[in-house]
N, C-alpha and C positions, 0 to 999 in steps of 0.2 A: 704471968711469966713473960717476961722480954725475950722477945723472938728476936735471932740474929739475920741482918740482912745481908745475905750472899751474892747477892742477884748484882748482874754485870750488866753494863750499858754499854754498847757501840758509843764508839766517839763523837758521832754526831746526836746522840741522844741523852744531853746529860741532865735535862730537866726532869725530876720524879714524879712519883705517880701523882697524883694530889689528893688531897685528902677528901673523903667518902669515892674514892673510885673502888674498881674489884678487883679480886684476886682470884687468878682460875689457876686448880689445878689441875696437871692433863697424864693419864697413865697410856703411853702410848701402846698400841698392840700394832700388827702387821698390816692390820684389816681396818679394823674401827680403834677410836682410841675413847675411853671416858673422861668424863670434867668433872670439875663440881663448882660451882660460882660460888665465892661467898663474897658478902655484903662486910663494908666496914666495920661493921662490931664482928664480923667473925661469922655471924649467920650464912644459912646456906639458902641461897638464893635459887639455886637453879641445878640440877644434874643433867648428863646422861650420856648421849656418843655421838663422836662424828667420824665420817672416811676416813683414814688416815694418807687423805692426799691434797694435795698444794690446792685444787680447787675449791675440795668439801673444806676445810680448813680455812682458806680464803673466804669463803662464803659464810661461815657462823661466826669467823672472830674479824672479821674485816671490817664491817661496820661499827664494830664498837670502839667507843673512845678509850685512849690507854688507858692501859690495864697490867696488873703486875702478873705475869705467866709462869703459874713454877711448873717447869716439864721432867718428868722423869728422864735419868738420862741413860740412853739404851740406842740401839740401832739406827734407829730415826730421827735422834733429838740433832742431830747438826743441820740437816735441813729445815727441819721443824723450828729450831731456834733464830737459825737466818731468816727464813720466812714471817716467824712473828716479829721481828728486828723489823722486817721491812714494811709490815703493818702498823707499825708505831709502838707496840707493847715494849713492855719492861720485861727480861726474861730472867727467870732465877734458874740457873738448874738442881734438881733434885736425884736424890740417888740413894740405895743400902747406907753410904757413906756419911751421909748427912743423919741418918736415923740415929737413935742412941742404941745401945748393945741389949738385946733382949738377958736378962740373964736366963742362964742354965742348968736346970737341976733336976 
């Protein structure tokens, strides 16, 4: 299945990810937030949590090379989103919205 790319770049960042980089997704909470790394075919590389603040966040996704960020979007996601912008990453946002409709019966 072809996945749709929604993920927005700041204007100074128009070059894409490249290919075998990774894709993190991040479920933010108030406190910690979860990831989950996957690897170019889609495998999961890596889970689990980090603070949910500018340093703890600076500190696990800061050294790595861009990478496409899909963040949930909630409370936190506008700093959250600036902040990985200014680490280099690629950010998609994610939301209920993006999901497809569960049916109900």
């Amino acid at each position: 299945m072809k996945k749709n790319n929604t993920c927005q770049q700041t204007p100074r960042q128009r070059t894409r990810v490249r290919p075998g980089s990774l894709t993190i997704g991040m479920d933010l909470g108030d406190k910690t937030s979860r990831y989950c790394v996957l690897g170019e075919q889609g495998e999961i590389v890596q889970e689990g949590s980090v603070g949910t603040t500018k340093r703890a966040l600076g500190q696990k996704f800061g050294a790595l090379r861009r990478c496409r960020m899909a963040v949930e979007v909630e409370t936190h996601s506008p700093w959250v989103s600036r902040l990985l912008a200014k680490l280099g990453h690629e950010e998609c946002p994610a939301g209920k919205a993006d999901q497809p409709k569960q049916p109900q019966g």
